[in-house]
ROGU-589489 format. One line per 2 residues: number of its first residue (from 1); their letters; for each residue x, y, z of C-alpha. Coordinates in Angstrom, 3 decimals, padded with zeros to 6 digits. Example, Ala and Ser with C-alpha at 12.3 -4.5 7.8 and 13.67 -1.06 7.14 Angstrom:
2
1) AS) 012.300,-004.500,007.800; 013.670,-001.060,007.140
***
This chain:
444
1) XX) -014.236,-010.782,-006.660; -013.062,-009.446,-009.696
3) XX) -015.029,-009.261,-012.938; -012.738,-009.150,-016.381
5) XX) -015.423,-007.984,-019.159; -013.579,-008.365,-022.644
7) XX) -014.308,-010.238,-026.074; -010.751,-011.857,-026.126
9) XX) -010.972,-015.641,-024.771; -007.410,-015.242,-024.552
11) XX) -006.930,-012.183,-022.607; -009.396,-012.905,-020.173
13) XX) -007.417,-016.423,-019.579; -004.172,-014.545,-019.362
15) XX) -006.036,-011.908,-016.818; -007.329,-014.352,-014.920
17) XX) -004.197,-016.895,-014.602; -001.947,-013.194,-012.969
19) XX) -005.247,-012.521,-010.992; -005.818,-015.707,-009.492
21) XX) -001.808,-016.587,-008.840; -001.979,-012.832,-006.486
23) XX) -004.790,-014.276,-004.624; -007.957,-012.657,-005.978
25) XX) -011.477,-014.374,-007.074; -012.496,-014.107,-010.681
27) XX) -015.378,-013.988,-012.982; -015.191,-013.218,-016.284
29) XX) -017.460,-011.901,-019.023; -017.303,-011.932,-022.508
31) XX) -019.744,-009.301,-023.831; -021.896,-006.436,-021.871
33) XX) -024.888,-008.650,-021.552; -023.047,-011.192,-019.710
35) XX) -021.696,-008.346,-017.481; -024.674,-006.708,-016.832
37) XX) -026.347,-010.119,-015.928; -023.717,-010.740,-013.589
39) XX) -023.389,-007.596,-011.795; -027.231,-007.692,-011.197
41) XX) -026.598,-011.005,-009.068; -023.512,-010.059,-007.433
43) XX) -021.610,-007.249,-006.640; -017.522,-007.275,-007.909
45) XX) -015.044,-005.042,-005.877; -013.540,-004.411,-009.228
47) XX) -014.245,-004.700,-013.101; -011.222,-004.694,-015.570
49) XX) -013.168,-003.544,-018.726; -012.112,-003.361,-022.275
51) XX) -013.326,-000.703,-024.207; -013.457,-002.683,-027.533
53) XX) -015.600,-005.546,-027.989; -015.241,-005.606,-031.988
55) XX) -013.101,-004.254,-034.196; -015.447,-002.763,-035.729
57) XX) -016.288,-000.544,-032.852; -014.451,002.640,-031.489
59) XX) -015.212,002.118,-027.700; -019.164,003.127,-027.692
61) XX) -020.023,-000.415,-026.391; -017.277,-000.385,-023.828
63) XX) -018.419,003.653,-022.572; -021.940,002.498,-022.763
65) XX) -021.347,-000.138,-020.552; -019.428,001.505,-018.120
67) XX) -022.009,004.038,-017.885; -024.428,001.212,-017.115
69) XX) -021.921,-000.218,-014.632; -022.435,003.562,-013.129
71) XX) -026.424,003.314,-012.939; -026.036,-000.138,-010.752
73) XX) -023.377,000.413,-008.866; -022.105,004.176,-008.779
75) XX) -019.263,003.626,-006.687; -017.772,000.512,-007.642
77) XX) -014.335,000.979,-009.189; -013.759,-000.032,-013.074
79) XX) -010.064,000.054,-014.533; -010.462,000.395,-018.579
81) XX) -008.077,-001.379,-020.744; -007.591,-000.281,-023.897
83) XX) -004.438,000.539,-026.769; -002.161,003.065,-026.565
85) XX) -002.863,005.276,-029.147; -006.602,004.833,-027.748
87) XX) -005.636,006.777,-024.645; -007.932,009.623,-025.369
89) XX) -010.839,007.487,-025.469; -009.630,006.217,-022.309
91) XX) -009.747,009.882,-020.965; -013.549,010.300,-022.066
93) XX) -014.385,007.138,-020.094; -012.476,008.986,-016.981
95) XX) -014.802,011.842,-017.697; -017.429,008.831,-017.048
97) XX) -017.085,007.765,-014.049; -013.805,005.088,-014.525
99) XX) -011.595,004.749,-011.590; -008.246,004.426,-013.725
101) XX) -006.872,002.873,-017.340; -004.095,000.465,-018.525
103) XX) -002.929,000.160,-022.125; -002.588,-002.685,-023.845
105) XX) -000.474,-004.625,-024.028; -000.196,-004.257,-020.131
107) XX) 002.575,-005.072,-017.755; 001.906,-007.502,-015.339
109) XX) 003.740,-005.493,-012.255; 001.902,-001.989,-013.618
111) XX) -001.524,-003.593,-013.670; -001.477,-005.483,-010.192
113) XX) -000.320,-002.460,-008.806; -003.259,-000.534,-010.253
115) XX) -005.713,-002.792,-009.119; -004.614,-003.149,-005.624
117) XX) -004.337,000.344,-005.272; -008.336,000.274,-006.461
119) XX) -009.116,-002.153,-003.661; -007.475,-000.376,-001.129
121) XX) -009.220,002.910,-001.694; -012.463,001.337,-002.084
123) XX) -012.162,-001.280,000.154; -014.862,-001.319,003.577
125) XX) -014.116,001.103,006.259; -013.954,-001.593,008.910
127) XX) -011.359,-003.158,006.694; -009.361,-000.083,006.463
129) XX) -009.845,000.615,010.438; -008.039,-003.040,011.146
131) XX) -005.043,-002.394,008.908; -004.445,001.763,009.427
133) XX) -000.995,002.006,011.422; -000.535,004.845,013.206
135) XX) -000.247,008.016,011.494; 003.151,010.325,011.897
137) XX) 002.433,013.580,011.702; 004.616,015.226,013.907
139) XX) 006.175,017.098,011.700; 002.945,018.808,010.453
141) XX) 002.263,021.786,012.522; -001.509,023.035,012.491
143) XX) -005.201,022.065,013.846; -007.429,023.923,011.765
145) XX) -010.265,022.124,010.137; -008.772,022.614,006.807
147) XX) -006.024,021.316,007.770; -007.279,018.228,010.035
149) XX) -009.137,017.695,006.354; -005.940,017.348,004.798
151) XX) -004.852,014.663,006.832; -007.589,012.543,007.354
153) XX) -006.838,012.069,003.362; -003.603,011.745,003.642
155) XX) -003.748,008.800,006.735; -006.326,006.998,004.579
157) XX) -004.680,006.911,001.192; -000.582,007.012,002.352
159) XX) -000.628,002.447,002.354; -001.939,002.237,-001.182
161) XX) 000.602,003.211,-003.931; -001.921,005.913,-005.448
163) XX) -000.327,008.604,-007.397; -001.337,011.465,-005.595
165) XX) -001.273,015.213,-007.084; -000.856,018.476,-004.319
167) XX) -002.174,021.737,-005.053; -001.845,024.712,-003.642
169) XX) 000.472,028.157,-003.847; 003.791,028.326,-003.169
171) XX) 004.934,028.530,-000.323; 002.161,026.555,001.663
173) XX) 003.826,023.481,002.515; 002.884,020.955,-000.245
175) XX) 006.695,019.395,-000.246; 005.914,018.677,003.244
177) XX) 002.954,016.986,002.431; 004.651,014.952,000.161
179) XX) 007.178,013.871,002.728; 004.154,013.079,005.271
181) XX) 002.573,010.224,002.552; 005.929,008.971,001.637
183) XX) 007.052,009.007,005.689; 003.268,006.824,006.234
185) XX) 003.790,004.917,003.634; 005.182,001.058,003.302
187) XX) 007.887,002.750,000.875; 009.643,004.778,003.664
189) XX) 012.177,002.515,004.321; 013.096,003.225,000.355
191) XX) 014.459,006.666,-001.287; 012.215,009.522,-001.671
193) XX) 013.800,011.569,-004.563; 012.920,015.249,-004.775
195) XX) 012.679,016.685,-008.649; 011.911,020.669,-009.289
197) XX) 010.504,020.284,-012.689; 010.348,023.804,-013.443
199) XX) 014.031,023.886,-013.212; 015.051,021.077,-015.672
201) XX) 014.847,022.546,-019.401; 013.488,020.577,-022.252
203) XX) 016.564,019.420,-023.382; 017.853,018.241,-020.542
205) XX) 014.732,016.598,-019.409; 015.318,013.163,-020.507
207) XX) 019.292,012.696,-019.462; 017.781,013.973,-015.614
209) XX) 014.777,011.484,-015.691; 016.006,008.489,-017.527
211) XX) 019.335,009.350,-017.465; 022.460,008.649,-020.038
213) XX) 024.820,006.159,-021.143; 028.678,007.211,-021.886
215) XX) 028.978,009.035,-025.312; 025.101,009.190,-025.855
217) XX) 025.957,012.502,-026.387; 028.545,015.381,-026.674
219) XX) 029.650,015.539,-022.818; 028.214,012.410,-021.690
221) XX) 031.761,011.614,-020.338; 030.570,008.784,-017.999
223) XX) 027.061,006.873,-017.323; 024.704,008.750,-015.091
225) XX) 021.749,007.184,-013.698; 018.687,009.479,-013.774
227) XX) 016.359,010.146,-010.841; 013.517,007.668,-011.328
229) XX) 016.552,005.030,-010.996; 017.280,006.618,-007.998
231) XX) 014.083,006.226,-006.424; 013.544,003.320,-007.245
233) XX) 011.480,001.116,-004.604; 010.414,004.753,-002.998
235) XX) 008.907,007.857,-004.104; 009.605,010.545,-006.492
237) XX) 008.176,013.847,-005.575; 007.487,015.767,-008.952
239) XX) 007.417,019.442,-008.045; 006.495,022.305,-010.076
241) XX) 005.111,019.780,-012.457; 002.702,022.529,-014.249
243) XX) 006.047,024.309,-015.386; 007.029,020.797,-017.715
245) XX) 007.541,021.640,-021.033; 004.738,019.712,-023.463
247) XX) 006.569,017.597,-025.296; 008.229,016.124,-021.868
249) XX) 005.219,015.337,-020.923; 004.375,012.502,-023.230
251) XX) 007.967,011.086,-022.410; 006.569,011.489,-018.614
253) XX) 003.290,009.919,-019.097; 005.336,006.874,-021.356
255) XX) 006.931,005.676,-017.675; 003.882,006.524,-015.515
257) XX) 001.994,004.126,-017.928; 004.092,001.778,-018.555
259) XX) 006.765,001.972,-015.495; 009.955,001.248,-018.127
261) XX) 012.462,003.876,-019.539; 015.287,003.733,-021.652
263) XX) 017.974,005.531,-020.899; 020.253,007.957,-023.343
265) XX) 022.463,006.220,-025.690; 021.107,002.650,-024.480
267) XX) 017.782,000.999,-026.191; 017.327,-001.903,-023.664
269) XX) 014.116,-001.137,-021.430; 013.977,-000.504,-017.801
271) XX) 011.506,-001.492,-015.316; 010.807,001.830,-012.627
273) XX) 009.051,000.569,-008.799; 008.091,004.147,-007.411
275) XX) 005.399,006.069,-005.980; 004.686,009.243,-008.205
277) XX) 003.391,012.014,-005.883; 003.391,015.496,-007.963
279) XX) 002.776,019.303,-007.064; 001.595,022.741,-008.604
281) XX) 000.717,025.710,-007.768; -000.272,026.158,-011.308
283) XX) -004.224,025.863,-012.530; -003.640,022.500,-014.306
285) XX) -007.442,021.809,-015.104; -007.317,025.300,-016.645
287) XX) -004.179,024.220,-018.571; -005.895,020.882,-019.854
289) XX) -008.516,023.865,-021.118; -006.051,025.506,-022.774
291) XX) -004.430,022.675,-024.377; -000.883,023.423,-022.960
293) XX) -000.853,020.454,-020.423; -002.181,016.849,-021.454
295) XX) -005.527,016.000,-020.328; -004.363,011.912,-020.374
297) XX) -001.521,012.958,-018.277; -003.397,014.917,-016.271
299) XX) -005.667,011.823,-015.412; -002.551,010.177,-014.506
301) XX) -001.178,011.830,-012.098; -004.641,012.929,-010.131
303) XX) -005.831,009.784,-009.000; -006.121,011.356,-005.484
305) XX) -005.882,015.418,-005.642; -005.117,017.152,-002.136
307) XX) -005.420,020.699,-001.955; -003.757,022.919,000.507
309) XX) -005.054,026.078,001.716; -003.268,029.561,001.780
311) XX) -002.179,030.578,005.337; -004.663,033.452,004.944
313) XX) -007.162,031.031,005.109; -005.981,029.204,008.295
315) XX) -004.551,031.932,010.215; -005.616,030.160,013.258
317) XX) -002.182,028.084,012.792; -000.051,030.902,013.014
319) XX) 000.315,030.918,016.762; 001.698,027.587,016.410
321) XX) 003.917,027.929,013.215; 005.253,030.981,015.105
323) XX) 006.051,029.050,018.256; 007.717,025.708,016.043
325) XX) 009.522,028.618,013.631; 010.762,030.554,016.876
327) XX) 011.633,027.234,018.785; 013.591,025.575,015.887
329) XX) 015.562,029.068,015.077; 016.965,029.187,018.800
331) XX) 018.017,025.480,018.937; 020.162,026.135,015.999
333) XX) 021.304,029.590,016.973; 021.784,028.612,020.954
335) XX) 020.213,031.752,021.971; 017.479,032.192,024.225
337) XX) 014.090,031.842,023.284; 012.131,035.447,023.278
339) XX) 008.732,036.047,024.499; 006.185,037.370,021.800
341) XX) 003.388,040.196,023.364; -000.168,039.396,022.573
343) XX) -000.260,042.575,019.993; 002.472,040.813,017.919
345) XX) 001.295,037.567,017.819; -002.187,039.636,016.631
347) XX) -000.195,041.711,014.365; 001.343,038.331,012.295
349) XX) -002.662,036.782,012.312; -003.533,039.691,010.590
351) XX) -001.037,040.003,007.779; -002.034,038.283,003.881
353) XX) 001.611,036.727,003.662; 001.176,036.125,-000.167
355) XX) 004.201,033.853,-000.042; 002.517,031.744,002.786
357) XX) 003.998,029.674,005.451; 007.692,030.109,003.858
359) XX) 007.381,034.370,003.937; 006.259,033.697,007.195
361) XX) 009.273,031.626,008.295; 011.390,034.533,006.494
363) XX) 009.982,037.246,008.295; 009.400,035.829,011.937
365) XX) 013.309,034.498,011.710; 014.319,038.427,009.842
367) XX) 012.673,039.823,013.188; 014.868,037.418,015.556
369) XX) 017.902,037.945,014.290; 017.509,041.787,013.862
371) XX) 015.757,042.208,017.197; 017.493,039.784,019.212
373) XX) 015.546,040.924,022.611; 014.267,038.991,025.428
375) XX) 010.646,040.432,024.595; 009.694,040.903,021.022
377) XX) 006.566,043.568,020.693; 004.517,044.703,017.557
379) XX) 006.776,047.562,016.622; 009.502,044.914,016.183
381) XX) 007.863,042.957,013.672; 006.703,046.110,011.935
383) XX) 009.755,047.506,011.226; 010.686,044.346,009.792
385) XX) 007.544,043.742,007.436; 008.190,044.266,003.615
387) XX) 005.118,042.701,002.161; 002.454,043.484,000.349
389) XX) 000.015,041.494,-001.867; 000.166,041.872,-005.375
391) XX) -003.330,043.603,-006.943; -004.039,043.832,-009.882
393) XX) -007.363,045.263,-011.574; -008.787,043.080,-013.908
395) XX) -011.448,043.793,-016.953; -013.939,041.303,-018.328
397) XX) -012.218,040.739,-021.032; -008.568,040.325,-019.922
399) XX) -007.240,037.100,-020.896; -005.229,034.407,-018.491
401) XX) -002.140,035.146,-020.081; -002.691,039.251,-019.621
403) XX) -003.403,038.596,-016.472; -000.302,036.977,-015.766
405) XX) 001.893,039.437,-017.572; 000.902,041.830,-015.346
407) XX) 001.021,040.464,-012.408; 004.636,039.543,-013.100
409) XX) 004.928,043.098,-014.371; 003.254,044.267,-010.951
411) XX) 005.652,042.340,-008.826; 008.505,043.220,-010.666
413) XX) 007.621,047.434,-009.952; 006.743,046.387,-005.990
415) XX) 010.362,044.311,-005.451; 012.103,047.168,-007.159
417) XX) 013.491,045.050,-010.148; 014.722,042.641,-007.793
419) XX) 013.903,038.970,-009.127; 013.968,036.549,-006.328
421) XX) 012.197,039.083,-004.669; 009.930,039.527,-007.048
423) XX) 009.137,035.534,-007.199; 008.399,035.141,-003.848
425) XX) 005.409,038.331,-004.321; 004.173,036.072,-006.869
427) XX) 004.719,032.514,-005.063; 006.953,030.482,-007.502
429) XX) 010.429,030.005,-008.163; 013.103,032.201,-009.640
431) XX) 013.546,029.864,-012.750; 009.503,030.134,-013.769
433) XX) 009.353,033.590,-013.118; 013.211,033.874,-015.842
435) XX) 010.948,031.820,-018.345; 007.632,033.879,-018.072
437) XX) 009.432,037.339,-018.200; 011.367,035.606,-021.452
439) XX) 008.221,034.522,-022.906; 005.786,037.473,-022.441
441) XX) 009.273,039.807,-023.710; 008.651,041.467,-020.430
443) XX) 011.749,044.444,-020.004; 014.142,044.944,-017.074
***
């Protein structure tokens, strides 16, 4: 059952007519009495709740009432509907306790979507037992609790068409993750479209995304369709997605809403099907903090936030990372697969690898092709190891972006001016570290 709580006879008609065709039960309520009454007697899966019951009103009656909703039933999921430019009061009832929000006026594809993906998360666990397929993760390699954690998540939420939002440093596997909820989920058999956000400048941000019509601008020499066209019916994997340049993100949050774009040179709307699954390695709630990443499209995009580790702090998968990296290396070199001593396998547990699972792909596959012996021992790997983590001493009263210039000051002095280098010290890309060194003046 689904209760629709809003003052508009003719939006609740038009709510329940798409709600009823898709197969769900509806009540309906037209003011926070009748909703409270109601959810005292029975118990909805979902509420669709406006946040404006008179014009005269700013959205207090609609957060009071979800707040109420809270008090009776703390877990049951409410999707807020409200306008547009309202979105920030949208945000506060987020803050709240709200599941999700829809503008008005709403599209019917965007809103079913949002509401089955509600039902599905909160649905019973029996229910969820009887319909969970079995879960591929072959190509995951690890079985430490944190880990296991990680998946269990990931098996219960890779059906639903939740956007999902991966944290974690560079280098510790979050594209893989990605691939593991779009491999699990029913949009495999569609594209999954990879985007590195932090390597798409602001100006060419909307001709990549949306892309352009012929002429639309100087260059435009032929139509070019832009990647949420291409993955359509799949997902698109948002990487870096901290680096995106402010004003791109409205533009972002405009399709995520709404699921139409409009492409360069060509006003005619188009409708996007796809499964938004973002990462970072960048503090994004600190960024809301600082104002220099939307709070409304941070909401967004965090429906379901996974957070991966650092290998430092599951260095009881190395053993096995070693193995798969050591195993995969010979297949594609043909040569024959070395034995690793005890001391060396001890020696890589005990290294901080600040560039995670990828330095430690780099190094273990530096040491085979250097040391190409039947037997490798710790003295190989030693002569082979180059890292160090970064340190850097911090007073009370050094700000975030202090701290960051020098750190990337830090890492530049350690790589010996080398940049890519340098990057990998500080775990992200080549292009983010170009645009920090431009925009702290940093010189080479």
């Amino acid at each position: 059952m689904i209760l629709i709580v809003d003052d508009d006879a003719g939006i609740r008609l038009s709510l329940r007519l798409l709600l009823t065709r898709n197969g769900y039960d509806v009540a309906m309520a037209s003011n926070p009495k009748e909703a409270i009454d109601f959810i005292r007697s029975a118990t909805p899966r979902l509420v669709l709740l406006d946040m404006n019951f008179s014009r005269a009103t700013t959205g207090d009656e609609g957060l009071t009432l979800l707040k109420q909703i809270k008090v009776f039933h703390p877990q049951l999921p409410v999707i807020l509907m409200t306008a547009w430019g309202s979105i920030p009061l949208a945000v506060e009832g987020i803050h709240a306790g709200a599941f999700d929000f829809i503008t008005k006026p709403w599209d019917n594809a965007s809103l079913l979507q949002r509401v089955n993906v509600a039902l599905e998360l909160n649905q019973p666990e029996v229910e969820r037992e009887e319909k969970k397929a079995k879960f591929d993760r072959s190509f995951i390699i690890g079985r430490s609790p944190a880990l296991l954690n990680i998946l269990t998540t990931i098996e219960r939420i890779a059906a639903t068409d939740a956007p999902v939002l991966i944290m974690g440093e560079n280098g510790t596997g979050k594209e893989l993750i990605a691939e593991a909820i779009h491999r699990n989920s029913h949009r495999r058999g569609g594209p999954m479209v990879k985007v590195n956000l932090g390597g798409i400048s602001s100006s060419l941000f909307e001709s990549e995304m949306f892309g352009h019509k012929k002429g639309a601008f100087t260059g435009a020499v032929a139509d070019r369709e832009g990647r949420f066209a291409m993955a359509d019916g799949g997902t698109i994997f948002l990487d870096e997605i901290g680096e995106l340049d402010f004003n791109c993100q409205v533009k972002l949050l405009r399709v995520l809403q709404e699921h139409t774009y409009e492409m360069l040179g060509d006003s005619r709307p188009r409708r996007t099907d796809v499964r938004v699954v973002c990462a970072t390695n960048a503090d994004l709630p600190s960024m809301v903090n600082a104002h220099t990443f939307r709070e409304d499209l941070f909401y967004r995009i965090n429906l379901i936030t996974v957070t991966l580790p650092p290998l430092r702090e599951r260095k009881e998968d190395i053993p096995l990372l070693v193995d798969h990296i050591v195993d995969r290396h010979c297949s594609i070199t043909g040569s024959q697969r070395p034995e690793i001593t005890p001391a060396a396998m001890n020696y890589l547990m005990s290294l901080p690898y600040p560039g995670n699972i990828r330095e430690l792909k780099n190094f273990v596959e530096r040491t085979l092709l250097v040391s190409p012996e039947s037997t490798l021992d710790l003295r190989d790997f030693q002569a082979q190891y180059t890292g160090a983590p970064i340190t850097v001493r911090m007073s009370a009263s050094s700000t975030l972006e202090s701290k960051e210039k020098e750190s990337i000051e830090t890492a530049i002095a350690q790589s010996g001016g080398n940049l890519t280098r340098a990057a990998s010290l500080l775990g992200i890309s080549r292009q983010a570290l170009y645009r920090r060194i431009e925009k702290y003046g940093i010189n080479l």
